[in-house]
TIMI-2910 file (N, C-alpha, C, CB; in pm, 1 decimal, decimal comma, always signed):
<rs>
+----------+----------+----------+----------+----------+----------+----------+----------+----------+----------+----------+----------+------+
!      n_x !      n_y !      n_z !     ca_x !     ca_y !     ca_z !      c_x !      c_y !      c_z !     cb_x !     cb_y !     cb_z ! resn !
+----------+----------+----------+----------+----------+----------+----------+----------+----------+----------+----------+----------+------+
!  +7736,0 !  +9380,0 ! +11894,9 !  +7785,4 !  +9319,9 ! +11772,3 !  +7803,8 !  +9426,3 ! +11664,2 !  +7689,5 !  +9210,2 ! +11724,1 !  Unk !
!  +7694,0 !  +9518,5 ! +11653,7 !  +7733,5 !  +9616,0 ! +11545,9 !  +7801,9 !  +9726,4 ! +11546,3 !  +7649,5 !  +9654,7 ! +11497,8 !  Unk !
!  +7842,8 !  +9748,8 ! +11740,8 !  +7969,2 !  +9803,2 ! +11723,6 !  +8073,7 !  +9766,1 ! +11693,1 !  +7997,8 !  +9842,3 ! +11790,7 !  Unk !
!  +8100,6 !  +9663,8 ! +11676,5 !  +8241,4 !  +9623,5 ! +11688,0 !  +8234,0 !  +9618,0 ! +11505,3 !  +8282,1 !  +9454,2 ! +11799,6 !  Unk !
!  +8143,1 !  +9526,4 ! +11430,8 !  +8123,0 !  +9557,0 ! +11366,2 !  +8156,4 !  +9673,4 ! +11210,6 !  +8077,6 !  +9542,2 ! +11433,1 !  Unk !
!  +8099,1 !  +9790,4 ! +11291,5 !  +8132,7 !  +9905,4 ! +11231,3 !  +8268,0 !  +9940,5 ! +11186,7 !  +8096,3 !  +9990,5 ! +11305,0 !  Unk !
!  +8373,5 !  +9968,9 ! +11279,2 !  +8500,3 !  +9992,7 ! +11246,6 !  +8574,2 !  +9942,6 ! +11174,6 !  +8552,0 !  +9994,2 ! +11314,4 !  Unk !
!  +8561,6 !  +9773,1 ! +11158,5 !  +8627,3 !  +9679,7 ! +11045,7 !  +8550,4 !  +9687,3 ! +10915,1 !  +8630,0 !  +9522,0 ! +11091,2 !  Unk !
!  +8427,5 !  +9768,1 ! +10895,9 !  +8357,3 !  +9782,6 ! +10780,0 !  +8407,0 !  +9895,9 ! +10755,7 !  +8216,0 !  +9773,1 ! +10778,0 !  Unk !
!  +8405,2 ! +10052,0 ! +10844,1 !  +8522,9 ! +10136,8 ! +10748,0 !  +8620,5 ! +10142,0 ! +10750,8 !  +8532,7 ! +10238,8 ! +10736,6 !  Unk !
!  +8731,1 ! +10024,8 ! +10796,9 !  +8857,7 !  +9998,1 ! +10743,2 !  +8849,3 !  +9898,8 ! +10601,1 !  +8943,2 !  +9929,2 ! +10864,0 !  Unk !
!  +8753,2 !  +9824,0 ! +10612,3 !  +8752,7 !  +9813,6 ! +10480,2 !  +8713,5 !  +9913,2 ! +10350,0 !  +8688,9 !  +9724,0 ! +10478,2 !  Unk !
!  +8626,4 !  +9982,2 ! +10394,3 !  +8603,1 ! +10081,3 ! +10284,2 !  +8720,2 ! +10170,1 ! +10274,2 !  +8475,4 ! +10166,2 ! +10306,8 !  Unk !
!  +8792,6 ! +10195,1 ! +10375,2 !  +8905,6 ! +10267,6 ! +10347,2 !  +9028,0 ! +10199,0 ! +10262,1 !  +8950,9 ! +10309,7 ! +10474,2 !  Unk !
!  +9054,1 ! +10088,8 ! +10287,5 !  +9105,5 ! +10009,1 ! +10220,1 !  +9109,0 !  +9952,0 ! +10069,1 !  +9085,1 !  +9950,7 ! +10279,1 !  Unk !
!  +8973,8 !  +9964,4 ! +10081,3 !  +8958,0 !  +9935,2 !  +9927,2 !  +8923,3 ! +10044,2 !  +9816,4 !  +8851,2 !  +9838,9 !  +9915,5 !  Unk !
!  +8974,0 ! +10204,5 !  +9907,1 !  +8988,6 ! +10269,3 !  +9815,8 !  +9111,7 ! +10262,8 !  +9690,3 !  +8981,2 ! +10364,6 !  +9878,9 !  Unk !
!  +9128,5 ! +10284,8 !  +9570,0 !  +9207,0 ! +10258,7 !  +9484,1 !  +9317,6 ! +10373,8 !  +9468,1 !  +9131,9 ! +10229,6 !  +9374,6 !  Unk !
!  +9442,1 ! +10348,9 !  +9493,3 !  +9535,5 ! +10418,9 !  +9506,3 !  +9613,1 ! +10483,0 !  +9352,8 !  +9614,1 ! +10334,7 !  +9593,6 !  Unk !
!  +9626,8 ! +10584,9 !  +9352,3 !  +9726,2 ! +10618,5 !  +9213,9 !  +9825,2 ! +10552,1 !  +9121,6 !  +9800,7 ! +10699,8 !  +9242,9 !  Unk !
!  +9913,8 ! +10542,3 !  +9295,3 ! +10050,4 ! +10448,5 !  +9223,2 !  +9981,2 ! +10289,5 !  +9147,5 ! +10190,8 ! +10391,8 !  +9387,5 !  Unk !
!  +9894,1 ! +10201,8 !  +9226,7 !  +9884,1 ! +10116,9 !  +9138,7 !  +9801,5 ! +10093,9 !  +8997,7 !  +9865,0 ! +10047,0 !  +9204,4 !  Unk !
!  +9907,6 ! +10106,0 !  +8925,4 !  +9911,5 ! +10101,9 !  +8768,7 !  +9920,8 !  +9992,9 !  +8709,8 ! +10006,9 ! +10165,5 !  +8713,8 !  Unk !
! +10000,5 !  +9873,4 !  +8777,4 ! +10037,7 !  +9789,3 !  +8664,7 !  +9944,1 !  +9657,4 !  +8773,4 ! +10249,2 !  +9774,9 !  +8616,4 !  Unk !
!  +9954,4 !  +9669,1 !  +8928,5 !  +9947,5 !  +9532,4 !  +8976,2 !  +9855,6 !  +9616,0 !  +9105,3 ! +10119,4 !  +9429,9 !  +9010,0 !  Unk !
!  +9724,3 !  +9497,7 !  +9126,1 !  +9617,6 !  +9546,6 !  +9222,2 !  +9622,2 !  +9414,3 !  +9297,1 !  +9459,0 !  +9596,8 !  +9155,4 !  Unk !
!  +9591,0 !  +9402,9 !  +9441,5 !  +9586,5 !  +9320,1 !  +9522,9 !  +9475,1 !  +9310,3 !  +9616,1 !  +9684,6 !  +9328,7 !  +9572,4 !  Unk !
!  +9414,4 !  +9208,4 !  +9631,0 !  +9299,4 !  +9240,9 !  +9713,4 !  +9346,7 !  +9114,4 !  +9832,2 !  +9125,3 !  +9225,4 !  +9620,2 !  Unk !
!  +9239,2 !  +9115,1 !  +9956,6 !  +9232,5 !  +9019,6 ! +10051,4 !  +9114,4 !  +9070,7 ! +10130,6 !  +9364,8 !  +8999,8 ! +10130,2 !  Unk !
!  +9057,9 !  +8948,7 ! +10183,9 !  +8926,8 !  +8971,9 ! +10239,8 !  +8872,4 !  +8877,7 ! +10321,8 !  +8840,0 !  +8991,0 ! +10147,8 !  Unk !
!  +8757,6 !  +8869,9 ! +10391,3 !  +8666,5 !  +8802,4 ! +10449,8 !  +8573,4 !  +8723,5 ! +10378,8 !  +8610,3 !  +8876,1 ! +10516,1 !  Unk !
!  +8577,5 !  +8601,3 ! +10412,7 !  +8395,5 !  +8568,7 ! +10300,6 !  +8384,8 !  +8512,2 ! +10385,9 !  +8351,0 !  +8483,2 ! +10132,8 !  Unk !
!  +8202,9 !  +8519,2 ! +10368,7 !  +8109,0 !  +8436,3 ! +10488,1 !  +7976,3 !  +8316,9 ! +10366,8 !  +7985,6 !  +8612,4 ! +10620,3 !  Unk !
!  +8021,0 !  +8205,6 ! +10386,8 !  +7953,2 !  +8130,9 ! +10291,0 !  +7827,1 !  +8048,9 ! +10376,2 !  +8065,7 !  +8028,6 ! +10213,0 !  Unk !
!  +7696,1 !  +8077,5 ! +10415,9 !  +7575,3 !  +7962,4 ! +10435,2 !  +7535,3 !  +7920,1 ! +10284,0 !  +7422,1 !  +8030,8 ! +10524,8 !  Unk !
!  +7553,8 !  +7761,2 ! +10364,0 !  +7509,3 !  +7623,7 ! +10310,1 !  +7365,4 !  +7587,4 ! +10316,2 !  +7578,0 !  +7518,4 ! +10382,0 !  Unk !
!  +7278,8 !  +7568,6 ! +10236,1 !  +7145,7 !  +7559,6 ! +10226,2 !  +7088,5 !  +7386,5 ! +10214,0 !  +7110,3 !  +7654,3 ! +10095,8 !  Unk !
!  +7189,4 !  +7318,5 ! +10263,1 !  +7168,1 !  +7203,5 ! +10300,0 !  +7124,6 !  +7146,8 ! +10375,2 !  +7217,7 !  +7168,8 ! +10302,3 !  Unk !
!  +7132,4 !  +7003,8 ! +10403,0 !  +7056,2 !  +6951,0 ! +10566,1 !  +7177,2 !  +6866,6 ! +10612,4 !  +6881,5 !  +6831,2 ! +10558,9 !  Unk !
!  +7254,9 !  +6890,6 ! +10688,0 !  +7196,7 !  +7033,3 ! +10803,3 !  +7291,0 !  +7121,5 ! +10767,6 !  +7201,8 !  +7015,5 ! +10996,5 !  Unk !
!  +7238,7 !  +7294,8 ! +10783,8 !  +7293,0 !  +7395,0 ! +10706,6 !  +7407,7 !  +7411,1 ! +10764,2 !  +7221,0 !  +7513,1 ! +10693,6 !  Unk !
!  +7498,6 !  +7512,6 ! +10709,4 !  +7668,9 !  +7524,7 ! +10773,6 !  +7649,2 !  +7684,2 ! +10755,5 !  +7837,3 !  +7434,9 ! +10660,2 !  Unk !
!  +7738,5 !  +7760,7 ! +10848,8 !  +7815,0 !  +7871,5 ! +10845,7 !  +7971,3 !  +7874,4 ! +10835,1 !  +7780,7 !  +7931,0 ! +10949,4 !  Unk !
!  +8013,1 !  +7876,1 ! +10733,7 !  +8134,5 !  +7889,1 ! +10693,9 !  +8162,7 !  +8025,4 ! +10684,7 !  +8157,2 !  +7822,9 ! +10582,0 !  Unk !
!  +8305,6 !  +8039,8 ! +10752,7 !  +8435,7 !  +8183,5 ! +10735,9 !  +8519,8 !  +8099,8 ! +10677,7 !  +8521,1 !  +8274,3 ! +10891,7 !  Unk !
!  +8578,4 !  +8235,6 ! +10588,2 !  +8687,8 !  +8212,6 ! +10515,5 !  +8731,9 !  +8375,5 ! +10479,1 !  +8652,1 !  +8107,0 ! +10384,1 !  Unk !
!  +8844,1 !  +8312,5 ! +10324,7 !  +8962,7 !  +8422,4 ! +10297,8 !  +8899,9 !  +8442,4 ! +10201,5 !  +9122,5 !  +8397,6 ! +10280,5 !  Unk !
!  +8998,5 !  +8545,9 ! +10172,3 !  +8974,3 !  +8533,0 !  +9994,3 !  +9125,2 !  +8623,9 !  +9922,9 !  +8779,4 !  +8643,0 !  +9933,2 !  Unk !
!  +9185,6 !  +8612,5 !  +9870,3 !  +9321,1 !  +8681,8 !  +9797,7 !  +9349,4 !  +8683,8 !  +9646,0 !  +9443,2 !  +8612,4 !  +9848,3 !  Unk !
!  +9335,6 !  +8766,6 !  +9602,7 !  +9326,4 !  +8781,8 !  +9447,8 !  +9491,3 !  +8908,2 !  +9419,7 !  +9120,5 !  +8872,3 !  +9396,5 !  Unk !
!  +9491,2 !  +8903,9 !  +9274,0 !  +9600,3 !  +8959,4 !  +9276,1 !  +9587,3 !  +8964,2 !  +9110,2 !  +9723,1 !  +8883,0 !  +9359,8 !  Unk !
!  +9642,7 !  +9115,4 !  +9030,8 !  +9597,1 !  +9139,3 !  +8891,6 !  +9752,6 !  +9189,3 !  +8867,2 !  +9449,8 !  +9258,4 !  +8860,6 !  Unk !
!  +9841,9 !  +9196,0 !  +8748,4 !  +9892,2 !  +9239,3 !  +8667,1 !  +9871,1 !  +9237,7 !  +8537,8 !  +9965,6 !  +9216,9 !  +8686,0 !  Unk !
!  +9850,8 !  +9370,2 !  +8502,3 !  +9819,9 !  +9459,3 !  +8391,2 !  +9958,9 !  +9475,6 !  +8279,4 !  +9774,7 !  +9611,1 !  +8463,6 !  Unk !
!  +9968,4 !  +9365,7 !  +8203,2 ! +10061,7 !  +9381,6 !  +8072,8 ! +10062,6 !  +9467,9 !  +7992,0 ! +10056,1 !  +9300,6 !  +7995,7 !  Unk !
!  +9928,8 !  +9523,0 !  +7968,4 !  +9919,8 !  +9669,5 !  +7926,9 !  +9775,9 !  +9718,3 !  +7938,8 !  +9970,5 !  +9690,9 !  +7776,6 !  Unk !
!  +9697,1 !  +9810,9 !  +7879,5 !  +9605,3 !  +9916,4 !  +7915,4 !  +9491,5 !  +9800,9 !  +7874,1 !  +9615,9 ! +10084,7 !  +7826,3 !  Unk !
!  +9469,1 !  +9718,9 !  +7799,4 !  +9378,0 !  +9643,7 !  +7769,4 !  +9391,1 !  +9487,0 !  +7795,8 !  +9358,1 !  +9673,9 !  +7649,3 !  Unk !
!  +9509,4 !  +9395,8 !  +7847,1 !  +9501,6 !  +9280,2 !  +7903,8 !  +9605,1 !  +9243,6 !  +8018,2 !  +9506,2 !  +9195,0 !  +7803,0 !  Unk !
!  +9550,4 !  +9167,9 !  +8083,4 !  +9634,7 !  +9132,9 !  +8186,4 !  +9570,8 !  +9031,3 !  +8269,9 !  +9673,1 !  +9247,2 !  +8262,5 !  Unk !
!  +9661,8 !  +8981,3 !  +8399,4 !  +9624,6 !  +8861,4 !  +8428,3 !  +9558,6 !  +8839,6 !  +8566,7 !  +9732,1 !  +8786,2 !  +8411,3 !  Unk !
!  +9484,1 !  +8755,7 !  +8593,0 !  +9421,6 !  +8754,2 !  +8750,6 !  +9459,6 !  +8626,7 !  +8821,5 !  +9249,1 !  +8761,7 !  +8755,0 !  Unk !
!  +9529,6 !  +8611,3 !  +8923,8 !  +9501,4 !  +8520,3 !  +8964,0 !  +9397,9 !  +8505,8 !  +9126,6 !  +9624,2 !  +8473,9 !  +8951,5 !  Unk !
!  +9337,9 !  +8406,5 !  +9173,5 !  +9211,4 !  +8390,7 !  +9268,1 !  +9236,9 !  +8322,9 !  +9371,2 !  +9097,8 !  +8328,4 !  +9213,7 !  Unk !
!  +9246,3 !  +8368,8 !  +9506,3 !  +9245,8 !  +8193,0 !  +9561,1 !  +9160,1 !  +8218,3 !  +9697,4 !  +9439,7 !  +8106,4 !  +9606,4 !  Unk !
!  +9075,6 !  +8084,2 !  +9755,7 !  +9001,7 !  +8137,4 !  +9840,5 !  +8989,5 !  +8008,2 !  +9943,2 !  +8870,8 !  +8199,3 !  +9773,8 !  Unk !
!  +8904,4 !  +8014,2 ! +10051,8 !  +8929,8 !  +7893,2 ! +10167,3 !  +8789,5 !  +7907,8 ! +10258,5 !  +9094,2 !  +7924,6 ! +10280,4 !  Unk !
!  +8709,1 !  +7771,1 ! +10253,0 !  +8619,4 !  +7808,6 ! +10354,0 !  +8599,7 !  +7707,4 ! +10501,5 !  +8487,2 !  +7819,2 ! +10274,6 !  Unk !
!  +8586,6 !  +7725,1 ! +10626,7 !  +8643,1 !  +7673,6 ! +10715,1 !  +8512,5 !  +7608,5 ! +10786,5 !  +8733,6 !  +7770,5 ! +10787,5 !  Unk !
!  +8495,1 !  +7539,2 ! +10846,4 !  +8391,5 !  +7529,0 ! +10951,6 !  +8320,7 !  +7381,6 ! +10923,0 !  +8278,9 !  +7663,5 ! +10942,0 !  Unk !
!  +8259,2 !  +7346,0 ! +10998,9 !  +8174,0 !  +7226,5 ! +11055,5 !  +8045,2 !  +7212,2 ! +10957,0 !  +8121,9 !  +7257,6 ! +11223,4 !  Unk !
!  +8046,8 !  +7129,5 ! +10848,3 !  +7891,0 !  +7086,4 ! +10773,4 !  +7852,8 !  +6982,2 ! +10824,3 !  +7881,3 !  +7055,4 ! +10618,2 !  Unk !
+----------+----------+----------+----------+----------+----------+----------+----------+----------+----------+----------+----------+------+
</rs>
């Protein structure tokens, strides 16, 4: 498991290094893993996709969106 593991953890770190060119607009996408502390508990996968434009050096806008999947 923690091989396989490994490689999609430094493609993400590689990934989420921050590039030059983006100046005005940043984009993210990802994995989320959500446990439910309920009865009876859940393991939920999901997304996650966010997305920023920068109107100028001090405001700008975010938008969020996210999804979680599985059996409660």
């Amino acid at each position: 498991m923690l091989r396989k593991l490994l490689p999609v953890l430094g493609l993400l770190l590689l990934a989420s290094l921050s590039a030059q060119a983006q100046e005005k607009i940043e984009v993210f996408g990802g994995y989320s893993y959500m446990y439910l502390h309920n009865s009876p508990s859940a393991h939920l996968n999901g997304w996650e996709i966010a997305g920023q434009y920068k109107f100028t050096d001090w405001l700008g806008g975010v938008a969020d969106f996210d999804g979680h999947y599985g059996i409660v």
